[in-house]
N, C-alpha and C positions, 0 to 999 in steps of 0.2 A: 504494500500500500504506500503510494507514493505523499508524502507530506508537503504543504504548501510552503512557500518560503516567503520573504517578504525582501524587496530588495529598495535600498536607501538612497534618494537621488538628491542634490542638489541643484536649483537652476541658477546659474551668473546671470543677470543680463547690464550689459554696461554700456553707458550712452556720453558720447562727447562728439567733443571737436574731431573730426577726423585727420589722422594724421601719420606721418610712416613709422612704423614700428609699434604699434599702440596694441595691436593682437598678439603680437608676440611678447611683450613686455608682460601682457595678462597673462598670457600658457603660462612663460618661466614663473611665475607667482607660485601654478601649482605644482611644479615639476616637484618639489622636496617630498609631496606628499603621494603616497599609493591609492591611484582612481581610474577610472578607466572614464575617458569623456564617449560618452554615447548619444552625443548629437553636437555638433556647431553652425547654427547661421551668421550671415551677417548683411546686415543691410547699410549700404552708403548711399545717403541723400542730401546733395545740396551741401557738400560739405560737414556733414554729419553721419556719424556714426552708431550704429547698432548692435552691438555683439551679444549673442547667444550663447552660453556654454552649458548644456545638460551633461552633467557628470554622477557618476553611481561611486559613493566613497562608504566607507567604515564611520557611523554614526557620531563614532566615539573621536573625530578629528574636526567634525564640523569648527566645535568653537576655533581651533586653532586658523583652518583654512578660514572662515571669517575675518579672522582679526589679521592674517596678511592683505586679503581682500581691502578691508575698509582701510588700513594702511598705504596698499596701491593707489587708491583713488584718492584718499587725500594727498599723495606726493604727485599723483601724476594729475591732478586737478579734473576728475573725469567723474560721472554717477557711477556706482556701484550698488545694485542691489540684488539681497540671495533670498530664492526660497527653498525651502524642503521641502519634502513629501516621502511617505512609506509606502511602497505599493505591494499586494501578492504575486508573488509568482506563481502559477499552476503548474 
């Protein structure tokens, strides 16, 4: 009998100025930590930018991955905001 599981996601989504190097500056944020990113968009309008990052991580790092997040955005002057969610897995 097979048991549900439940599996732990994070959404980034981070909005600025659009500018070279700004996606890559946010990956290396999470590089230190074990996650696996299981979606990325992005949308550039008009000079702005939109970054998506859905990542599935280990519950128990959120705070940490947080507080480099909200660290990133206040040095690089950019929005960051995170949400969770637990979902089942079948």
């Amino acid at each position: 009998m097979a048991h549900d599981q439940s599996k732990f996601t994070t959404l980034i989504l981070l909005s600025a100025a659009e500018r070279e190097g700004l996606e890559e500056a946010l990956l290396n944020v999470l590089t230190p930590f074990t996650l696996t990113i299981e979606e990325k968009q992005k949308i550039a309008l008009r000079g702005r930018l939109i970054l998506g990052i859905l990542i599935s991580c280990d519950p128990a790092h959120v705070l940490a991955i947080e507080a480099d997040l909200v660290e990133f955005g206040s040095q690089q002057g950019v929005d960051v905001a995170i949400d969770y969610s637990e979902t089942e897995i079948h």
